[in-house]
C-alpha positions in Angstrom: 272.5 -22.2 151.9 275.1 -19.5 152.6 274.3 -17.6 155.8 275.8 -15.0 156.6 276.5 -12.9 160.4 277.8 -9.4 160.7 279.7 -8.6 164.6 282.1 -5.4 165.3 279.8 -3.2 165.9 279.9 -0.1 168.4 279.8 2.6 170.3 283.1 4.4 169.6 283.9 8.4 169.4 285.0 10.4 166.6 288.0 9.1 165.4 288.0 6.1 166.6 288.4 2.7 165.1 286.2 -0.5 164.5 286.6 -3.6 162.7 283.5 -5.5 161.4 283.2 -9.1 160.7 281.1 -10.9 158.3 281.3 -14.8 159.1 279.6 -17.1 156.7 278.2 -20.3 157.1 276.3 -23.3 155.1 279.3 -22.3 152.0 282.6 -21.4 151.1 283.1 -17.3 150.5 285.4 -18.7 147.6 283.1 -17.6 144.6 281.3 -15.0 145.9 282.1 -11.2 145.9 281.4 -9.4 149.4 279.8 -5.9 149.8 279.7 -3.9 153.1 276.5 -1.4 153.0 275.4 0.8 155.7 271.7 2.2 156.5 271.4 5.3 158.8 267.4 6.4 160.1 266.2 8.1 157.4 268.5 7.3 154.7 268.9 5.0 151.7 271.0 1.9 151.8 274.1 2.7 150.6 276.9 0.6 149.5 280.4 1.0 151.3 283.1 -1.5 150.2 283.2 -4.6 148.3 286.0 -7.3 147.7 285.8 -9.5 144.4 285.7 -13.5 144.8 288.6 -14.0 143.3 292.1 -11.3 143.0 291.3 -9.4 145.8 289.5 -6.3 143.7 288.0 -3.9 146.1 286.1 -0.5 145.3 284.9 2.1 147.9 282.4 4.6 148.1 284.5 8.1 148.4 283.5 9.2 151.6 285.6 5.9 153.1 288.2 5.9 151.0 291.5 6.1 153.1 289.7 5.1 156.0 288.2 1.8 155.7 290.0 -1.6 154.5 288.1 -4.2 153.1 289.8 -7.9 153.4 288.7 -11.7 153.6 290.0 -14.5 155.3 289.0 -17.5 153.0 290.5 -20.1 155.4 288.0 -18.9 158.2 285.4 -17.8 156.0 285.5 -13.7 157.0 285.6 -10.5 155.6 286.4 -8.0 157.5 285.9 -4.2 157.2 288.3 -1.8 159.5 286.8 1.7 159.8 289.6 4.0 161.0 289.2 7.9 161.5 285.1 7.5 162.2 283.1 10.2 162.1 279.4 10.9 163.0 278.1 10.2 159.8 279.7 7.1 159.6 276.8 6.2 162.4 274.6 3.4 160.6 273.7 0.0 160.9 276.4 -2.1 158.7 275.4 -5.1 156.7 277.2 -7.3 154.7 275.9 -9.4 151.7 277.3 -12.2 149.0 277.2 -12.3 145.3 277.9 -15.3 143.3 277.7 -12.9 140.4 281.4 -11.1 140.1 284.4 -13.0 140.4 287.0 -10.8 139.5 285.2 -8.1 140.6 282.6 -6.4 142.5 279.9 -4.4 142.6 278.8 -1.9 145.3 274.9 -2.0 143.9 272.5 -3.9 146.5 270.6 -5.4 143.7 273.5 -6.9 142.7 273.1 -9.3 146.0 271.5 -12.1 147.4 272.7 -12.8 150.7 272.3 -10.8 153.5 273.2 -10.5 157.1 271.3 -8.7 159.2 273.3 -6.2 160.4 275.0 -4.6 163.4 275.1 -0.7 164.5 278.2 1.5 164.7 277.4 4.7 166.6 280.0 7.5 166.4 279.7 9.7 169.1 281.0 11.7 171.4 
């Protein structure tokens, strides 16, 4: 059973950076597609970043786009999502989730998942 545990998260002022790691267990990343999604009080879920299983396809919601990075280490099992330039409305809890459903690409739709973490804040702040 793939597990998967989120850790990065922060306290960090406006334009600062963070890097957040999603570490799976119990299974290899290899076949599934990773999404990043982020909840802030009050809001919807919303999906950030996503890497396909296989190539290295990515897609970004447009408010990240030039800021975060989206990556994966298969050899230790990580993605990894760097948040440069943060701003206040970045603040959110972060999750990460799996997909064995996209291999050459991804899909930034929660539905789409299965496996979820569960979670870790980023506060932007001043």
């Amino acid at each position: 059973q793939l597990q998967l545990v989120e850790s990065g998260g922060g306290l960090v002022q406006p334009g600062g950076s963070l890097r957040l790691s999603c570490a799976a267990s119990g299974s290899t990343l290899d076949y599934y597609a990773i999404g990043w999604f982020r909840q802030a009080p009050g809001k919807e879920r919303e999906g950030v970043s996503c890497i396909s299983g296989f190539g290295g396809s990515t897609n970004y919601v447009d408010s990240v786009k030039g800021r975060f990075t989206i990556s994966r280490d298969k050899v230790k099992k990580t993605v990894y999502l760097q948040m440069n330039s943060l701003k206040p409305e970045d603040t959110a809890v972060y999750f990460c989730a799996a997909t064995s459903g996209y291999s050459w690409s991804c899909t930034r739709s929660g539905s789409e998942y299965s496996y979820w973490g569960k979670g870790t804040q980023v506060t932007v702040s001043s």
